[in-house]
Wavefront OBJ file of the C-alpha trace (Angstrom):
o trace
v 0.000 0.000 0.000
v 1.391 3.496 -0.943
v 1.998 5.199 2.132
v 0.792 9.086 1.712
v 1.212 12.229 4.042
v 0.100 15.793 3.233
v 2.574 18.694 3.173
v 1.332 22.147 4.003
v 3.832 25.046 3.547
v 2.430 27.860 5.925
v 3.014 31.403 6.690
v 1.002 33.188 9.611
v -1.830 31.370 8.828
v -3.419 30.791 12.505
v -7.025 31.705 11.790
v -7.210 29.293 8.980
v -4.654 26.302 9.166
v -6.620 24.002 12.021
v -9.292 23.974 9.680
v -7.080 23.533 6.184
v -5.376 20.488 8.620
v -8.645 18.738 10.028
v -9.666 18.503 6.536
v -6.713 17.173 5.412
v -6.604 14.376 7.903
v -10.342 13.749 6.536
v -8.294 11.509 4.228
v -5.155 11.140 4.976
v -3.737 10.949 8.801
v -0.285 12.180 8.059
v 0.072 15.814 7.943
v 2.855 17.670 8.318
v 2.891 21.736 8.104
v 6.005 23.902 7.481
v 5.834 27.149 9.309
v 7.629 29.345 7.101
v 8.987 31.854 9.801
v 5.254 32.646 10.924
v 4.732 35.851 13.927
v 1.428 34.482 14.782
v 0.187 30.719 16.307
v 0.454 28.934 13.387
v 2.321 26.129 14.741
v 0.516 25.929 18.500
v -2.665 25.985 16.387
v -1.228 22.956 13.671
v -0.217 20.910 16.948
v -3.265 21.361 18.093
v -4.613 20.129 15.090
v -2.644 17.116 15.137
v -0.057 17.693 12.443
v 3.719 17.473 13.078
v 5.223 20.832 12.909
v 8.719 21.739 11.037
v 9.706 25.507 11.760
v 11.996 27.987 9.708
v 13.563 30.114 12.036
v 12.910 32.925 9.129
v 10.438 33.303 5.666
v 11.982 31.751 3.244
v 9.690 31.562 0.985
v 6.484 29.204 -0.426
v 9.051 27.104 -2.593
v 11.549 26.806 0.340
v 9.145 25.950 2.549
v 7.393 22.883 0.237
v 11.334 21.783 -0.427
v 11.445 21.470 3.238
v 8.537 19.619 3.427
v 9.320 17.064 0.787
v 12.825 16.307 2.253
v 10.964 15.188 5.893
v 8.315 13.340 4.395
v 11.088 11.115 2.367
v 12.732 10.793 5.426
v 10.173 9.692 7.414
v 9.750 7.297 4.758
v 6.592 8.652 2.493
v 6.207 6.865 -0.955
v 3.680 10.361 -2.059
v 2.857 13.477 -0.904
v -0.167 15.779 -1.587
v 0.818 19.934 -1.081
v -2.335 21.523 -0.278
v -2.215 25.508 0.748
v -2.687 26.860 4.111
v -4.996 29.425 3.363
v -8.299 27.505 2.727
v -8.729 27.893 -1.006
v -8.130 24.250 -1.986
v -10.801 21.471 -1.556
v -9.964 18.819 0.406
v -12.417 16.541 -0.788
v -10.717 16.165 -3.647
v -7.777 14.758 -1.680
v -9.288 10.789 -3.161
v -9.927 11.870 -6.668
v -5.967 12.920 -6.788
v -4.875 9.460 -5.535
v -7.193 7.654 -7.370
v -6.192 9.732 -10.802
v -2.459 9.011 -9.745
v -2.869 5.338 -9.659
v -5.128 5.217 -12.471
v -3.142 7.054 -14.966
v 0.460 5.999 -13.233
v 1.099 9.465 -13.118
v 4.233 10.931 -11.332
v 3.069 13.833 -10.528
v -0.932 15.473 -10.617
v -1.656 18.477 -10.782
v -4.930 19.950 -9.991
v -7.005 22.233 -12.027
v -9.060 25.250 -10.890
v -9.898 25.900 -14.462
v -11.450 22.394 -15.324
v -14.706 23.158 -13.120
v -17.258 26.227 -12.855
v -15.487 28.204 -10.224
v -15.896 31.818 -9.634
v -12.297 32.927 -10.011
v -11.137 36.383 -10.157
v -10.339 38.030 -13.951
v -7.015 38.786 -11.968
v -6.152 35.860 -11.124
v -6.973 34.563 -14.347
v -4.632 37.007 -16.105
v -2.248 35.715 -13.922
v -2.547 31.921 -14.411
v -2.538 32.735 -17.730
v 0.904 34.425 -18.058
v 2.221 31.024 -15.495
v 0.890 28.958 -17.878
v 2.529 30.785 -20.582
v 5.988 31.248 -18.723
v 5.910 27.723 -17.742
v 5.590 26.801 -21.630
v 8.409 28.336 -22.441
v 10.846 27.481 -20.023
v 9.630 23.547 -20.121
v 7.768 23.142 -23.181
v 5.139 21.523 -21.520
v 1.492 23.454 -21.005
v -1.226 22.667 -18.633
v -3.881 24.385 -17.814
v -3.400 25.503 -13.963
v 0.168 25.712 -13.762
v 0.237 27.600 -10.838
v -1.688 25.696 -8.216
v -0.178 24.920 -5.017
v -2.806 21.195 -4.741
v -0.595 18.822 -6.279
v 0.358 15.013 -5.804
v 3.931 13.700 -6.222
v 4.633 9.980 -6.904
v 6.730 7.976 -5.450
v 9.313 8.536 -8.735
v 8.966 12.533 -8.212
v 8.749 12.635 -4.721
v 12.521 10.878 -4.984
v 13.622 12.801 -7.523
v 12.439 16.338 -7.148
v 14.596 19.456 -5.837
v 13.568 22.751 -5.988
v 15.850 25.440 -5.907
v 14.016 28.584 -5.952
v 12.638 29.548 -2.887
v 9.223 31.653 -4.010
v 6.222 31.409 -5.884
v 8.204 30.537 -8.898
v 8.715 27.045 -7.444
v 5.679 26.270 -9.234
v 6.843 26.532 -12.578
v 9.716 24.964 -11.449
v 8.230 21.686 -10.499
v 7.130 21.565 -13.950
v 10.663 21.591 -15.293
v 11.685 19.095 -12.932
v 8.672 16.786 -14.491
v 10.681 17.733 -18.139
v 13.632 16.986 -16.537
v 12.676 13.720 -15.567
v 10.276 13.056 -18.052
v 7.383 12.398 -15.140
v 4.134 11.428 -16.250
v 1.858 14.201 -15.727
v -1.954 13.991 -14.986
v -4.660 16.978 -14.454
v -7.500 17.043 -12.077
v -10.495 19.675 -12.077
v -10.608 20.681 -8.447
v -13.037 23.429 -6.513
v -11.687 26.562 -5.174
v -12.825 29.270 -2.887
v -11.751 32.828 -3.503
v -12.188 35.334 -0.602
v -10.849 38.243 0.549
v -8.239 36.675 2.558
v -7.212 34.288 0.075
v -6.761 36.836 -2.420
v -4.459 39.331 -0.203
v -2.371 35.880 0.946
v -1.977 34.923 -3.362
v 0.516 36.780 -5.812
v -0.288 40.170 -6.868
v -0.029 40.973 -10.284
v 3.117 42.744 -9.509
v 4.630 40.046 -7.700
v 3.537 37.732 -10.276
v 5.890 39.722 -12.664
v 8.530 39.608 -10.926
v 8.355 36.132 -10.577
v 8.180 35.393 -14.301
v 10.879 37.789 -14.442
v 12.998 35.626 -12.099
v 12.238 32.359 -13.982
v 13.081 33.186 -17.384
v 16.247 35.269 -15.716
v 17.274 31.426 -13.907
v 16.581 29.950 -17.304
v 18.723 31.857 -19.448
v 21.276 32.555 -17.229
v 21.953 28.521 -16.660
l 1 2 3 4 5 6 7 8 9 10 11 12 13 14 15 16 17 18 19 20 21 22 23 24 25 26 27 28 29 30 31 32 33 34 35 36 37 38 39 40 41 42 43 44 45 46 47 48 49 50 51 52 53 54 55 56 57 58 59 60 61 62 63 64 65 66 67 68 69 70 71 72 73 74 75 76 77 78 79 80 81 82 83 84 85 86 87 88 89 90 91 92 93 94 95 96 97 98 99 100 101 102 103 104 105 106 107 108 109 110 111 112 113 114 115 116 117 118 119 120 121 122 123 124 125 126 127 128 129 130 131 132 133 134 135 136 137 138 139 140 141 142 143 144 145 146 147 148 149 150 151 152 153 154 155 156 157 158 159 160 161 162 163 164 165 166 167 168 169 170 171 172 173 174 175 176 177 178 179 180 181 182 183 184 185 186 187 188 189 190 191 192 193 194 195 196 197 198 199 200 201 202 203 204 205 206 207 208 209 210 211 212 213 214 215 216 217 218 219 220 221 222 223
C-alpha cells in the first residue's frame, strides 16, 4: 500500500490552518505543516490540530518551505505526498480523486485544475494563471492548464527525484521543469476553489507575479 502524508507550507496562517489540517486528515492521517517563519500561532494551532510541525527560524519563501517539506516526508519514509495551501482555497475533498487519478493514470506527478470546473475565479487571477501557464511553456515546453496551483500530488518517482531550488512562488513553474527533466508522467484534475478576501491578499499580486516570471526566465537563461 502506498503510504501518503500531506505537506502544508504555511506562513502566519493561525485563523485558517486548524481547519485547512482537520480537513486534510479527513483523508489522509499524516500531515505535516512547514511554518515558514510565521509571527502568529500557526504552529501551536497545527499541533493542536494534530499535524507534526517543522519551523523555519525565518520566511523563506512558499518554494523553500514545500522543499522542506518534501525532504521530511522522504525521510520519514513517504512513498507520495499531496501539497495543499494553508490558506483555505483548496478542496480537500478532492484529496481521493488525486490518488485515485495518480494510480489510475500511473502518473508521477498530478496536478490539480481550478480551471477544469465552474469556479468563480477572479479576472485577476486569471490574467495571472494565464501568463504562469505561458511562462511555464516556455521554459519547459510543456502546457497545462493551472500551472500555478499549489494542490498537487507527487509519486513515489517525483517525490525521490524532485529538488527545488528557488525559494518563491516561482517554485511552481519549477516543479514543472523538474517533471521535463525527468520526463514524469503528468496527470490533471479539475478541483473546486474558494476565492475570498483573505485568500486573495495571501496569493501573488499581479506585480509580484511579474517579478516572478521575471525571475524564472532570468534562472533559465542565465543557466
Amino acid at each position: 500500500m502506498t503510504k501518503i502524508c500531506v505537506v502544508i507550507p504555511a506562513y502566519n496562517e493561525a485563523t485558517h490552518i486548524g481547519a485547512v489540517i482537520r480537513g486534510a486528515k479527513r483523508f489522509k492521517e499524516d500531515v505535516i505543516v512547514v511554518i515558514d517563519g510565521s509571527t502568529d500561532e500557526t504552529a501551536e494551532v497545527s499541533r493542536q490540530a494534530g499535524a507534526r510541525v517543522i519551523v523555519h527560524a525565518e520566511n523563506c519563501g512558499a518554494g523553500a518551505a514545500t522543499m522542506t517539506g518534501l525532504s521530511a516526508a522522504r525521510l520519514l519514509g513517504f512513498d507520495a505526498v499531496i501539497t495543499i495551501d494553508a490558506d483555505g482555497q483548496h478542496a480537500s475533498a478532492d484529496i481521493p480523486r488525486l490518488i485515485e487519478i495518480a494510480a489510475a493514470e500511473k502518473a508521477d506527478l498530478v496536478v490539480a485544475n481550478r480551471f477544469g470546473r465552474k469556479n468563480n475565479i477572479p479576472l485577476i487571477r486569471r490574467i495571472a494563471n494565464a501568463a504562469g501557464n505561458m511562462v511555464t511553456f516556455l521554459v519547459t515546453g510543456i502546457y497545462l492548464p493551472d500551472t500555478q496551483c499549489g494542490f498537487k500530488l507527487f509519486g513515489k518517482r517525483a517525490l525521490g527525484q524532485i529538488q527545488l531550488r528557488m525559494s518563491g512562488f516561482e517554485f511552481c513553474t519549477e516543479v514543472i521543469r523538474e517533471a521535463a527533466r525527468y520526463r514524469w508522467k503528468i496527470s490533471t484534475m479539475p478541483t473546486k476553489v474558494v476565492y475570498s478576501e483573505y485568500t486573495m491578499a495571501k496569493g501573488q499580486s499581479f506585480a509580484s507575479g511579474l517579478k516572478t516570471a521575471a525571475k524564472i526566465l532570468l534562472r533559465t537563461f542565465l543557466r
